[in-house]
C-alpha positions as CSV (number, residue, x, y, z in Angstrom):
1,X,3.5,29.1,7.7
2,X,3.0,27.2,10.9
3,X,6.0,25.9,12.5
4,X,6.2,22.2,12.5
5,X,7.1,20.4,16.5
6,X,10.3,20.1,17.0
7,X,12.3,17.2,17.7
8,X,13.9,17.0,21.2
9,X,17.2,15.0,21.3
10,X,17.2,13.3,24.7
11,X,15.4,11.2,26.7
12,X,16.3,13.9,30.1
13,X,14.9,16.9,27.7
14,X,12.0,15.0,26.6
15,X,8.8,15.9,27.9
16,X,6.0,14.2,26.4
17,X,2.9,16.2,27.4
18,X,4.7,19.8,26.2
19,X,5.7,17.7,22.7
20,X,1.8,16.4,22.0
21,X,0.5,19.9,22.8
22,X,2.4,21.5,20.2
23,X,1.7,19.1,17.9
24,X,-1.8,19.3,18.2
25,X,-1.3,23.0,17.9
26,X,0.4,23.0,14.7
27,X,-2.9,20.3,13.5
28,X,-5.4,23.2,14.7
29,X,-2.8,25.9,12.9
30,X,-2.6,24.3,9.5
31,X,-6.0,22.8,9.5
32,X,-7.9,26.4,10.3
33,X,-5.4,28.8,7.9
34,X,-5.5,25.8,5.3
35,X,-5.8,28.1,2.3
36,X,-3.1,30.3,3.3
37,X,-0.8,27.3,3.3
38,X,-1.7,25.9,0.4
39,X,-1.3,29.3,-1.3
40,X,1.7,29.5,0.7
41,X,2.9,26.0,-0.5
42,X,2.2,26.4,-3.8
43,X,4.0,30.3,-4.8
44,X,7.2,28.1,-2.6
45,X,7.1,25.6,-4.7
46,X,6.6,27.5,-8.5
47,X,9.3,30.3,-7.2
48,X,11.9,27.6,-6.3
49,X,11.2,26.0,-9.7
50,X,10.6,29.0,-12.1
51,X,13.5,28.0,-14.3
52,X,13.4,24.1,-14.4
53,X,12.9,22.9,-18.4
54,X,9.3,21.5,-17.6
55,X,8.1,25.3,-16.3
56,X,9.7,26.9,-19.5
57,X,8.3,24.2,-21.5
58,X,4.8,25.0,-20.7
59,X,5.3,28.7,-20.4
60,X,5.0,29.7,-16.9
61,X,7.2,32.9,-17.2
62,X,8.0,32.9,-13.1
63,X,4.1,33.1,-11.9
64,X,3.5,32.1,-8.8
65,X,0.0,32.8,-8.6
66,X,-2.5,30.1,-8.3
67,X,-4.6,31.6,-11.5
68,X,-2.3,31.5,-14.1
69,X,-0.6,28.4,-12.4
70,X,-4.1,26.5,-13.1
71,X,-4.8,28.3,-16.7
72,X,-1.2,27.7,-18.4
73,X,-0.5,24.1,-16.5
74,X,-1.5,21.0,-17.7
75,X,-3.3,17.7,-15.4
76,X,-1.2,15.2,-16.1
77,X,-1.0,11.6,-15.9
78,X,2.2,9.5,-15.5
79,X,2.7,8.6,-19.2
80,X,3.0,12.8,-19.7
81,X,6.0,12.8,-18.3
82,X,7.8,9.7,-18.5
83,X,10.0,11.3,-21.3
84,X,11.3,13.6,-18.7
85,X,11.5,10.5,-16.1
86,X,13.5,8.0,-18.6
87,X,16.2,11.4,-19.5
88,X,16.8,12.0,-15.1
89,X,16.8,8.2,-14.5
90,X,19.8,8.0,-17.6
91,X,21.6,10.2,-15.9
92,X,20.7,13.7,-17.0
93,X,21.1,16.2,-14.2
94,X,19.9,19.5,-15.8
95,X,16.9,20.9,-13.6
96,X,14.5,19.4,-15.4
97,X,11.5,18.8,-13.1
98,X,13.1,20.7,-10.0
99,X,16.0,22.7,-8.9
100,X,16.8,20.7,-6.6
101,X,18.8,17.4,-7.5
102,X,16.8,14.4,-7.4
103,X,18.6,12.2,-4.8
104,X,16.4,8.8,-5.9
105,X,13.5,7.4,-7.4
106,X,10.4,5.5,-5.3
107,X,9.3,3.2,-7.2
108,X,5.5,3.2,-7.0
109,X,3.0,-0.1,-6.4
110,X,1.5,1.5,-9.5
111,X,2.6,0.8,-12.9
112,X,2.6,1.7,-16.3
113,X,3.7,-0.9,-19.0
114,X,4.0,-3.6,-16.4
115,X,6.9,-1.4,-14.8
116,X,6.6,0.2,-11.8
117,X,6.5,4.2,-12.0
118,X,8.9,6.0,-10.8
119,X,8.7,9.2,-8.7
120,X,11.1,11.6,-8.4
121,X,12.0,12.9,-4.8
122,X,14.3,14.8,-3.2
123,X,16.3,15.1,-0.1
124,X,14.2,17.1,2.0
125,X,11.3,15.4,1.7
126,X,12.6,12.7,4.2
127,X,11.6,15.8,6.5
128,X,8.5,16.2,5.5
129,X,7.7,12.3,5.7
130,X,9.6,12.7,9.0
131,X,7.0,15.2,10.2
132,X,4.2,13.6,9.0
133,X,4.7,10.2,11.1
134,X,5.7,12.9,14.2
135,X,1.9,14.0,14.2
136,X,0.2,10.2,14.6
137,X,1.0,9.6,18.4
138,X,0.3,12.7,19.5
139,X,-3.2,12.6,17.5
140,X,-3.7,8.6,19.2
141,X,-2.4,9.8,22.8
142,X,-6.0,12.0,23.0
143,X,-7.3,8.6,22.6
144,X,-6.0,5.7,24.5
145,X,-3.2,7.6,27.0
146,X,-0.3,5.9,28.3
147,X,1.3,4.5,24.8
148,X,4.6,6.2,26.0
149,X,5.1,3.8,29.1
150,X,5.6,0.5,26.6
151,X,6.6,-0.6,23.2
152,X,4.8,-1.0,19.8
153,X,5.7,-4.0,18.3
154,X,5.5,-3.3,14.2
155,X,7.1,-5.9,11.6
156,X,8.4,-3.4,9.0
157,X,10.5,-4.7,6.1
158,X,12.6,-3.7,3.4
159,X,12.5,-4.3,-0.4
160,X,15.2,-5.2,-3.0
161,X,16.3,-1.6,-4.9
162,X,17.9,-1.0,-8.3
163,X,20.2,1.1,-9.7
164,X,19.1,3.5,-12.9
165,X,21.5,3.6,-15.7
166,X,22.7,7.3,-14.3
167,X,23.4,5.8,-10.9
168,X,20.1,6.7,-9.1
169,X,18.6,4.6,-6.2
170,X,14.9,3.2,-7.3
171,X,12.9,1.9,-4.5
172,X,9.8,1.6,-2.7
173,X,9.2,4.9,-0.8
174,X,9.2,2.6,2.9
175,X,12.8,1.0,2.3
176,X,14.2,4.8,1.5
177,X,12.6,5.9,5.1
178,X,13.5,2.7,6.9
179,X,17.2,2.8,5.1
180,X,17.2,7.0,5.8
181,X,19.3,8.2,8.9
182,X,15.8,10.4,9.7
183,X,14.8,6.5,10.8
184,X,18.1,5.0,11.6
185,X,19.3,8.1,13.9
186,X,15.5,9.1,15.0
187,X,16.1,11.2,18.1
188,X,15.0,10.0,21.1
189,X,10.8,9.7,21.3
190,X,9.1,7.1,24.0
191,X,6.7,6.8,20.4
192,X,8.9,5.0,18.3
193,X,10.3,2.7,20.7
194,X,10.0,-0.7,18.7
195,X,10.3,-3.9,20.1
196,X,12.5,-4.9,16.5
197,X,15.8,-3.4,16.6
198,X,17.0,-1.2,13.6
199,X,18.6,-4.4,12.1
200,X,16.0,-6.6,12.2
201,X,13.9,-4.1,9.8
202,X,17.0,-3.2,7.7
203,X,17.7,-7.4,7.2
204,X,17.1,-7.9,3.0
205,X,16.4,-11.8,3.6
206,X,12.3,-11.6,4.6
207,X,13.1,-14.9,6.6
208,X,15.7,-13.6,9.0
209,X,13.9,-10.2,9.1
210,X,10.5,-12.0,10.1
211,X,11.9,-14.4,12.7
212,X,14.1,-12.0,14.6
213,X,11.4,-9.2,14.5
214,X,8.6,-12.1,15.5
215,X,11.7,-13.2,18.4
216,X,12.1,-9.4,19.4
217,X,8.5,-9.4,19.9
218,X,7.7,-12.5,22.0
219,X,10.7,-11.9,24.4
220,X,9.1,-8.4,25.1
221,X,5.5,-9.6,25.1
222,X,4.3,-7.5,28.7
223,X,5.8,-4.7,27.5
224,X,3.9,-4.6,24.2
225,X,1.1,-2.2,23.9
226,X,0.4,-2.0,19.9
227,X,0.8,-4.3,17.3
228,X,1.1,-3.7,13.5
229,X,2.4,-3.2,10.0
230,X,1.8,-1.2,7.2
231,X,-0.9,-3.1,5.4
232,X,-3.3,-5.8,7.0
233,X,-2.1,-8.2,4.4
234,X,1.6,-8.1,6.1
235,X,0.8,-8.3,10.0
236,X,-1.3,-11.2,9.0
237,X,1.2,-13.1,7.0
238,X,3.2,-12.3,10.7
239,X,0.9,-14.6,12.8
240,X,0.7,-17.3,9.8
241,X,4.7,-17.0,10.2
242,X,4.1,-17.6,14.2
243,X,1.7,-20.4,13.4
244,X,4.1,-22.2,11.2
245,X,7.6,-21.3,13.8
246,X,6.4,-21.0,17.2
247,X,8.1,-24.4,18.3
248,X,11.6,-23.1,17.1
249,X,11.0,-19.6,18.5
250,X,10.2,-21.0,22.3
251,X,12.8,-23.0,21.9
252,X,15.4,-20.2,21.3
253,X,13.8,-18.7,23.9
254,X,14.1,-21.8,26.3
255,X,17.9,-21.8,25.7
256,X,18.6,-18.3,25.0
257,X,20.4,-19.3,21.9
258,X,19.2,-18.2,18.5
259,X,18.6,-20.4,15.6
260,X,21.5,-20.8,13.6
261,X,19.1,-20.2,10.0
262,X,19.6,-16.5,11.5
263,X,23.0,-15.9,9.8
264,X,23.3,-12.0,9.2
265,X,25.8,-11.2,11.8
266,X,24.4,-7.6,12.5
267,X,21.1,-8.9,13.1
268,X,22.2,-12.0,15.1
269,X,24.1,-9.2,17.5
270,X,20.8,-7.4,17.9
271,X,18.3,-10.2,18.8
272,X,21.3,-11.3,21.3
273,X,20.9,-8.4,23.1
274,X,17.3,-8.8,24.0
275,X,17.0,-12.6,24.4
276,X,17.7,-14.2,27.4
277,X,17.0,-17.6,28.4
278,X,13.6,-17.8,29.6
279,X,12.0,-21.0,30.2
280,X,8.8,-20.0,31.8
281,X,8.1,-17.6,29.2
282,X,8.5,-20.5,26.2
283,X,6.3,-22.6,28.1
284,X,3.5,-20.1,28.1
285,X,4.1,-19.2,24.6
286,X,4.2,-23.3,23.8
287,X,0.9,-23.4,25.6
288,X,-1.0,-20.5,23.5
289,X,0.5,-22.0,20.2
290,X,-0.4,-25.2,20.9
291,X,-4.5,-24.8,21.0
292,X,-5.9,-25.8,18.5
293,X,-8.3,-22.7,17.8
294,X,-6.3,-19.6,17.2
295,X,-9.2,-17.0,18.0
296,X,-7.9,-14.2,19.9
297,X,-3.8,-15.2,19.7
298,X,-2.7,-11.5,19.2
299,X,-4.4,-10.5,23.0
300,X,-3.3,-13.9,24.7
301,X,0.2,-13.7,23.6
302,X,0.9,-9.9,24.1
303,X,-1.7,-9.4,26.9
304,X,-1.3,-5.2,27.0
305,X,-2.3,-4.5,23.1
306,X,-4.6,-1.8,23.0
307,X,-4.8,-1.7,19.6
308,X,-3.9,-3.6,15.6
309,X,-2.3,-0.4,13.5
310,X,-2.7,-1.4,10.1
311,X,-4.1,-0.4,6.7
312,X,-7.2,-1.4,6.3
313,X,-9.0,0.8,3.9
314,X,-9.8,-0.1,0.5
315,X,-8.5,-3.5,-0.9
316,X,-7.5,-4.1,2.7
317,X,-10.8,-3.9,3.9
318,X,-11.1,-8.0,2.8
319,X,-8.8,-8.5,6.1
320,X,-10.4,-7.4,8.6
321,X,-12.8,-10.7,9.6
322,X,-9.4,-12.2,10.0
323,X,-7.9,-9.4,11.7
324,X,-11.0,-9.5,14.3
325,X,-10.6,-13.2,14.5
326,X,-6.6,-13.0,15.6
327,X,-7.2,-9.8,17.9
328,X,-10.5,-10.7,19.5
329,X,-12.2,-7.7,18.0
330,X,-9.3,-5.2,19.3
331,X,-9.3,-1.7,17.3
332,X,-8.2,-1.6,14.0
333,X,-6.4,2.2,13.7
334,X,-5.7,3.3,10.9
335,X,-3.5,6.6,11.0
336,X,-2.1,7.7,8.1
337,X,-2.7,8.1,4.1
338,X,0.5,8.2,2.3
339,X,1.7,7.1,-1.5
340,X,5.2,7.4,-3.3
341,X,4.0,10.4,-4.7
342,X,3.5,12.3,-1.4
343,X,2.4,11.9,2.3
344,X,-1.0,12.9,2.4
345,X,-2.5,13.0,5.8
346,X,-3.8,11.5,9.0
347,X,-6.5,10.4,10.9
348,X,-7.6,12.3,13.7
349,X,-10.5,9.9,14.8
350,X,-8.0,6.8,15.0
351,X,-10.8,4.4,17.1
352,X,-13.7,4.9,14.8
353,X,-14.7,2.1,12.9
354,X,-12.6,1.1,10.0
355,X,-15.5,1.8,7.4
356,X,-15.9,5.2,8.7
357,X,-12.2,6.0,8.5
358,X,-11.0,9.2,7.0
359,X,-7.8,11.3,6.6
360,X,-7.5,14.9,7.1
361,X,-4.9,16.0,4.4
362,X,-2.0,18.2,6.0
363,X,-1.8,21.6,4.0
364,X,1.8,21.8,4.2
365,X,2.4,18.6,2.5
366,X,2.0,19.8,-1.1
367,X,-0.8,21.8,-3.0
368,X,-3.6,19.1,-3.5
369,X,-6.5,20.0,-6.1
370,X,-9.4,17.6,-6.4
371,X,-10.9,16.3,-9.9
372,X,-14.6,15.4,-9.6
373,X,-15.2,11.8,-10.2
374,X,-18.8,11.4,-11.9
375,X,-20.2,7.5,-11.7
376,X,-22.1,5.7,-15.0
377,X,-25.5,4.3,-13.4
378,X,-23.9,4.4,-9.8
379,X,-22.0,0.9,-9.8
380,X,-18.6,1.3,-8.1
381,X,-16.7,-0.7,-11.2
382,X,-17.8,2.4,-13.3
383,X,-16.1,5.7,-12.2
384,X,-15.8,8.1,-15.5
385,X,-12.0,9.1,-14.8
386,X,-10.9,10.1,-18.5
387,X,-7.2,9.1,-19.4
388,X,-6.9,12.7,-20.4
389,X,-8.5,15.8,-19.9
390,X,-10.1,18.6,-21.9
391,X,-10.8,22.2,-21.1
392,X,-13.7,22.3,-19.3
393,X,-12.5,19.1,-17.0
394,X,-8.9,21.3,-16.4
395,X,-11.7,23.9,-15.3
396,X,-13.6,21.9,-13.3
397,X,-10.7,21.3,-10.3
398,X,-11.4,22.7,-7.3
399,X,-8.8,23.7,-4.6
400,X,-8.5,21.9,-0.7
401,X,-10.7,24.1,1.1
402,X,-13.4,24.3,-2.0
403,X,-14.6,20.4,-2.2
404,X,-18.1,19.7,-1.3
405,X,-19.1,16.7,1.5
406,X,-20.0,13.8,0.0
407,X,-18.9,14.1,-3.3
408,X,-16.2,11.7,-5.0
409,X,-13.3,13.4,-6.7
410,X,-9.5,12.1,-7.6
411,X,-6.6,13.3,-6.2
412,X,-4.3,15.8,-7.6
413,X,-0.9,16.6,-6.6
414,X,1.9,19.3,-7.4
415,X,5.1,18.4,-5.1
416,X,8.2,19.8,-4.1
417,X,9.9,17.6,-5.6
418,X,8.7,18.0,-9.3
419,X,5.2,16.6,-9.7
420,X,3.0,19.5,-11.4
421,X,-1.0,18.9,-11.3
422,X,0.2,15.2,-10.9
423,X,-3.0,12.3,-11.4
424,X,-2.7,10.0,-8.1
425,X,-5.7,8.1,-9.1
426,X,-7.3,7.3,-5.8
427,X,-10.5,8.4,-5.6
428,X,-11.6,9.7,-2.3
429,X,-15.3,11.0,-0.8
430,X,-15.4,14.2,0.9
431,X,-16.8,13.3,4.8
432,X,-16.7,16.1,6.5
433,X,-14.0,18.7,8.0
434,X,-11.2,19.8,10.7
435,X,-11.8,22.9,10.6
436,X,-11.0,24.7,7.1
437,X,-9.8,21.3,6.0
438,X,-11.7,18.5,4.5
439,X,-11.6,14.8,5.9
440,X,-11.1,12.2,3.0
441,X,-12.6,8.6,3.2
442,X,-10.7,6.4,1.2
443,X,-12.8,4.8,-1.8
444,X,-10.8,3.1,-4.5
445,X,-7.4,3.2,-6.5
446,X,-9.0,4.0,-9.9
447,X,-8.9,1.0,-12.3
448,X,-7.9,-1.6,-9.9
449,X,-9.9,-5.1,-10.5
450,X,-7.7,-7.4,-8.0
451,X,-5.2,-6.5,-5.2
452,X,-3.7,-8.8,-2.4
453,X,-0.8,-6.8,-0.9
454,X,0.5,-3.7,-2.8
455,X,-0.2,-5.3,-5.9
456,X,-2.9,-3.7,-8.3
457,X,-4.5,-5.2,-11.6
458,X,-6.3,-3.8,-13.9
459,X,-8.8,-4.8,-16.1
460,X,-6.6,-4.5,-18.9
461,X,-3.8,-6.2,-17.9
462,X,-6.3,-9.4,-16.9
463,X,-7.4,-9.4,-20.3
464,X,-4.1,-9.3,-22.1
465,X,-2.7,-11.9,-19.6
466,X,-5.5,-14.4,-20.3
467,X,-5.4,-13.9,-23.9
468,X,-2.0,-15.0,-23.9
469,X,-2.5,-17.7,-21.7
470,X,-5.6,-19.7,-23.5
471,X,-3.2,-20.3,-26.5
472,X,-2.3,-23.3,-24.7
473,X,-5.5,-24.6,-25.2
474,X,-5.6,-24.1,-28.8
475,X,-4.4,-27.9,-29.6
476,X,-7.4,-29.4,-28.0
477,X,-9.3,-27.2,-29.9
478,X,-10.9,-25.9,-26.7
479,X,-12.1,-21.7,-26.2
480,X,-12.4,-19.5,-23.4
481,X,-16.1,-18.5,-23.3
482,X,-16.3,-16.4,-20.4
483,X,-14.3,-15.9,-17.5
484,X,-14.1,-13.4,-14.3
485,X,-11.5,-13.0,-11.0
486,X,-11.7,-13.2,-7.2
487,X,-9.0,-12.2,-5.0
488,X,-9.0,-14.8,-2.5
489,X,-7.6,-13.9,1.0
490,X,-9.1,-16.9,2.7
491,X,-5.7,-18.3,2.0
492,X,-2.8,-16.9,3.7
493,X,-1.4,-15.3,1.5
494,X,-3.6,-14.4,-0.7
495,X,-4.0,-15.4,-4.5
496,X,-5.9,-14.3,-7.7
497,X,-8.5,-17.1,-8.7
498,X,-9.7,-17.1,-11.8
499,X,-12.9,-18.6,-13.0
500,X,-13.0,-19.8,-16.4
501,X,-16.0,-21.8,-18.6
502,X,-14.9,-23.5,-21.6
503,X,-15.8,-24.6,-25.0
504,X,-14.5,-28.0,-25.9
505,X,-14.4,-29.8,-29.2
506,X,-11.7,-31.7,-29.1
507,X,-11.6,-35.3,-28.2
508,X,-8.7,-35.6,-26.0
509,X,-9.1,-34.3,-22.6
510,X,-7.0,-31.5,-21.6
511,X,-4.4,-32.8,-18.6
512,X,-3.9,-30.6,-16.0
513,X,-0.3,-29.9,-16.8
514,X,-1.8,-27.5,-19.7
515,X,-3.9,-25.6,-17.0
516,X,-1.1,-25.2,-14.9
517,X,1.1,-23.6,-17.7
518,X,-2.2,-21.3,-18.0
519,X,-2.0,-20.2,-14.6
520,X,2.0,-19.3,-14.9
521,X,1.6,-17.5,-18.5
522,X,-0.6,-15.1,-16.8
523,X,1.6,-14.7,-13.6
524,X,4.4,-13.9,-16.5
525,X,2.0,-11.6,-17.8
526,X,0.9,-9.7,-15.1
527,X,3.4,-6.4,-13.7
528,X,6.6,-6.6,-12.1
529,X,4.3,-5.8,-8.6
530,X,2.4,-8.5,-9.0
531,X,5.6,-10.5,-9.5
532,X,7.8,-9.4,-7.0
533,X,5.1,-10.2,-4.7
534,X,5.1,-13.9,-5.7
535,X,9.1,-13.9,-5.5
536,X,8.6,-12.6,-1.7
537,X,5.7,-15.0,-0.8
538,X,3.7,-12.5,0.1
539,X,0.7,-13.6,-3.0
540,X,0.2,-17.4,-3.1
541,X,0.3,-19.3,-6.4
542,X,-2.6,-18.0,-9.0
543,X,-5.6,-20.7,-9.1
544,X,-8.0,-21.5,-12.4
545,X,-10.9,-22.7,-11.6
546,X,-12.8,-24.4,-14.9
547,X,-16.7,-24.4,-14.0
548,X,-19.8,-26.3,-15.6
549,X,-20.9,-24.9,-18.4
550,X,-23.8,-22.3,-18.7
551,X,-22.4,-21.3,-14.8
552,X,-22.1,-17.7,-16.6
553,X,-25.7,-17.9,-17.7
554,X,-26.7,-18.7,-14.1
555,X,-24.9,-15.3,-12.8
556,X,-26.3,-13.2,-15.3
557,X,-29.3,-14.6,-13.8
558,X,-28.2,-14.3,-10.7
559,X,-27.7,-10.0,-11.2
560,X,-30.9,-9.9,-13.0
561,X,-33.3,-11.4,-10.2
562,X,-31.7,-8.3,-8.2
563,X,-32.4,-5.8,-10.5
564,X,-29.6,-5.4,-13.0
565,X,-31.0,-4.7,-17.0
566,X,-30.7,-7.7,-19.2
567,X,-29.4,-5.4,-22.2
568,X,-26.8,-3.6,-20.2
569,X,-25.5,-6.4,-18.5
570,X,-21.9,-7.4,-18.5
571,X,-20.0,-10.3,-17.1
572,X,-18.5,-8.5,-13.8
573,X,-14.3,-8.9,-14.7
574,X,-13.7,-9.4,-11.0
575,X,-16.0,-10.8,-7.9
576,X,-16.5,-9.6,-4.4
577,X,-20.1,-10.0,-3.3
578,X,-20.1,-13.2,-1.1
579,X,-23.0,-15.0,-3.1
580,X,-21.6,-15.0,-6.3
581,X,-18.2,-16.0,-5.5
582,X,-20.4,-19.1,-3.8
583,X,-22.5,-19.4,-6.8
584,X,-19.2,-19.9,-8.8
585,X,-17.5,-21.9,-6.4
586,X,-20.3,-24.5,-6.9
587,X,-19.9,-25.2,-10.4
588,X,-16.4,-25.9,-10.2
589,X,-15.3,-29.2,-11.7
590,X,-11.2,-28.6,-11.8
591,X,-8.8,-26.4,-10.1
592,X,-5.3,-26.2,-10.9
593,X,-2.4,-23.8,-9.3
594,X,0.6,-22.1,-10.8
595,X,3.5,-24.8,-10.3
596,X,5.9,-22.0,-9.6
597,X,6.7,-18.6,-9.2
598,X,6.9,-15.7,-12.3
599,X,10.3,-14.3,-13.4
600,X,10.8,-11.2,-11.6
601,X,14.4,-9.2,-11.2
602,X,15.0,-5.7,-9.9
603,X,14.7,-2.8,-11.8
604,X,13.1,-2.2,-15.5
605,X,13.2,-4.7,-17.7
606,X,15.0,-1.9,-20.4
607,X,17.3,-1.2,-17.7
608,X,18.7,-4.9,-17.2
609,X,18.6,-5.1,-20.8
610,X,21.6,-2.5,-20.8
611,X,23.4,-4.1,-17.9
């Protein structure tokens, strides 16, 4: 198997022309042999687990071929194994998914029964997440040279983790890197040189964390030559951060003194270290801030950005008019594909356009299979993806090197760190390939209706959450006729709108109050994501919008004058396309917000049940 680059250890051995050409090497290695490493990958994988209780279970009997492998195991879905999950996160250590102990759980943006999933992982993969980020500079240095003479400046954050009743860790799969001595102790690279100091990032309280980082960042402002986070959604709730603090940042900047709301001592002793008083520089920031329009803040503030690194395929595609807006059109990059499951790849055409990005998946990562996705009638809110499988769809799986360009299929994992024939449920399109190894553009997480940050709703889960919620209409003897969704990212943050026509009977009005508790029953309804995401501030308070009645009349009218068959139509569950969500917007005779945020705590709900 190709060797991945090694890591230097000082800045005197470090040679950063030698270290890009080896990593490009091992992309043209893996990429060109990619079914030698995946058959590689996979025989590593089965022979290290041969005896673990889910390979007896399903009577693997030590194979390590890929035939037998695909005959005897199952495609599974997350519910398949969450037996196995619940025993491990309880506390049983017997090798039940791997040999190798599971040091923690991430805890996926997905859910299943409005809890997040959990994914088993193991040490080493730290390593192979390690790796994976080692290959994106060297890819974006063919690109725009020069990105080891300055500093990137990237507002990364940590998130609140739990404890399983056995005494494992559950988190999101960033806070275990960010919180992982791989990032902590990261040998010396000119690449990851980050304008926020280690404490900043590892700060719990998202206030202190964003104003320090925001700080770092404006006191290093020439030296800045890339700006980012992970998802669009977060490096714009940066700048609204800016827009709302800039007077109390240039004024810690004018005195040199830090603003006392910054309490965490370790992260007070970073910032101190890097801010000096500075008067010229606050009045130049002062002067930016204080224009009225905002166009173009991102290149006027940090004058040497090159480029915005950020997520901004699929949901986060709704972010990028505002990204263009705040950057003056500077490239969006998007560099790597990645999930709590696994790491999955990178993009080796960072500059293209963000609707023609795709990922090259990295052979070594795991052993990836690809489902085909067929669509009902073409519409992109009807993938057939079948809950489970039957023979012939267990036959129809093709391997990495196998899949076809241009057509749709959903991911399939098997991991080192127990995940056999494992059901991601992003669907990706095949566009083309690095050599032996296919380039994926990102389409859709399967099922998804509305997503803000890393929340994701499903139809489903709408449904159930409005049915509880119109019971508070039941004493004015009013009903919920129709009703669809919006995710509105006009607002910073974002919220869920949701439209709703109504039958009334009653003769007492219905106060707005009763709306309101609407909007919060379904914010209680909807998954601990969606919640935590309203605890953090980082979804706005869910709107209702009641409209005139017969306004759903007038869009099924609407999707009929361009083309759509009166007998198969069906009011649309969730809105994107610019005209309707005007359409809707001008029937609206009330609108009324959540008055406060959802219950959310750490953890699953059976698991603080037992604390």
């Amino acid at each position: 198997m190709p060797e991945a680059p090694k890591e230097p250890q000082k800045a005197t051995e470090y040679d950063v022309e030698e270290k890009n050409k080896k990593t490009l090497e091992f992309i043209e290695d893996v990429t060109a042999n990619a079914d030698q490493v995946q058959k590689r990958v996979l025989a590593e994988i089965l022979s290290r687990n041969a005896h673990v209780e889910y390979m007896k279970r399903n009577g693997l009997n030590g194979h390590t071929d890929r035939e037998t492998f695909k005959k005897i195991i199952p495609v599974i879905t997350y519910e398949d194994i969450q037996p196995d999950i619940t025993r491990i996160a309880n506390g049983d250590k017997s090798p039940i998914l791997c040999s190798q102990p599971i040091s923690e759980f991430l805890t996926s943006s997905g859910t299943s029964g409005g809890e997040r999933k959990l994914m088993p992982t193991i040490e080493e993969e730290l390593g192979r997440r390690s790796l994976l980020y080692s290959l994106l500079m060297p890819v974006m240095s063919q690109f725009v040279p020069g990105l080891d003479k300055g500093k990137g400046m990237y507002f990364l954050f940590i998130k609140s983790e739990a404890k399983t009743p056995g005494g494992l860790v559950a988190r999101p799969v960033l806070t275990s890197y960010y919180k992982s001595s791989h990032f902590k102790n990261r040998p010396y690279d000119p690449y990851t040189n980050y304008t926020s100091p280690n404490e900043t990032i590892l700060c719990l309280d998202s206030y202190q964390s964003m104003y320090s980082q925001m700080l770092c960042g404006l006191c290093q402002n020439k030296e800045v030559l890339r700006v980012g986070a992970v998802f669009a959604s977060g490096f714009i709730r940066a700048i609204r951060f800016l827009e709302k603090h800039w007077a109390l940042l240039c004024k810690d900047i004018r005195t040199g003194t830090l603003n006392p709301q910054i309490t965490d001592p370790s992260v007070r002793e970073a910032v101190m270290k890097i801010l000096k008083p500075d008067p010229k520089l606050a009045d130049f920031i002062e002067a930016e801030c204080c224009r009225e329009l905002w166009q173009g803040i991102i290149t006027r503030l940090w004058p040497n950005t090159k480029y915005v690194d950020v997520i901004v395929t699929g949901t986060m595609s709704q972010y990028i008019p505002t990204l263009d807006y705040y950057s003056n059109g500077l490239p969006l990059v998007c560099t790597m594909y990645a999930s709590s499951e696994c790491y999955f790849g990178v993009n080796l055409n960072p500059l293209c356009k963000p609707s023609d990005v795709s990922y090259t998946l990295i052979p070594t990562m795991a052993y990836f299979e690809f489902l085909p996705v067929h669509r009902n009638n073409g519409g992109i809110n009807s993938i057939s993806m079948p809950k489970s499988l039957n023979e012939k769809e267990q036959q129809e799986l093709v391997d990495l090197v196998d899949v076809k360009v241009g057509q749709e299929y959903e991911l399939v994992v098997t991991t080192y760190a127990g995940l056999y024939r494992y059901r991601v449920g992003d669907v990706l399109r095949v566009a083309g390939f690095k050599n032996n190894a296919p380039k994926f553009n990102f389409i859709c997480r399967k099922n998804v209706v509305l997503s803000i940050d890393s929340d994701k709703t499903d139809e489903v889960e709408l449904q159930n959450a409005v049915k509880n919620a119109v019971t508070h209409l039941m004493p004015f003897d009013a009903h919920l006729i129709e009703y669809t969704s919006y995710a509105d990212t006009t607002t910073i943050p974002g919220h869920y709108v949701l439209y709703w026509e109504l039958s009334i009977n009653g003769s007492t009005p219905i106060p707005p109050s009763v709306f309101e508790d609407c909007c919060l029953t379904i914010e209680e309804s909807l998954n601990t994501v969606y919640r935590q995401n309203r605890v953090c501030e980082s979804i706005g308070s869910l709107e209702i919008k009641i409209v005139d009645a017969g306004t759903f009349d007038k869009l099924m009218d609407y999707a009929i004058s361009l083309g759509a068959s009166i007998n198969q139509y069906k009011t649309p569950r969730c809105v994107k396309f610019a005209p309707i969500v005007e359409l809707l917007n001008s029937k609206v005779i009330s609108s009324n917000f959540s008055p406060k945020c959802p219950k959310w705590t750490p953890g699953h709900k059976q698991w603080n049940n037992t604390n």
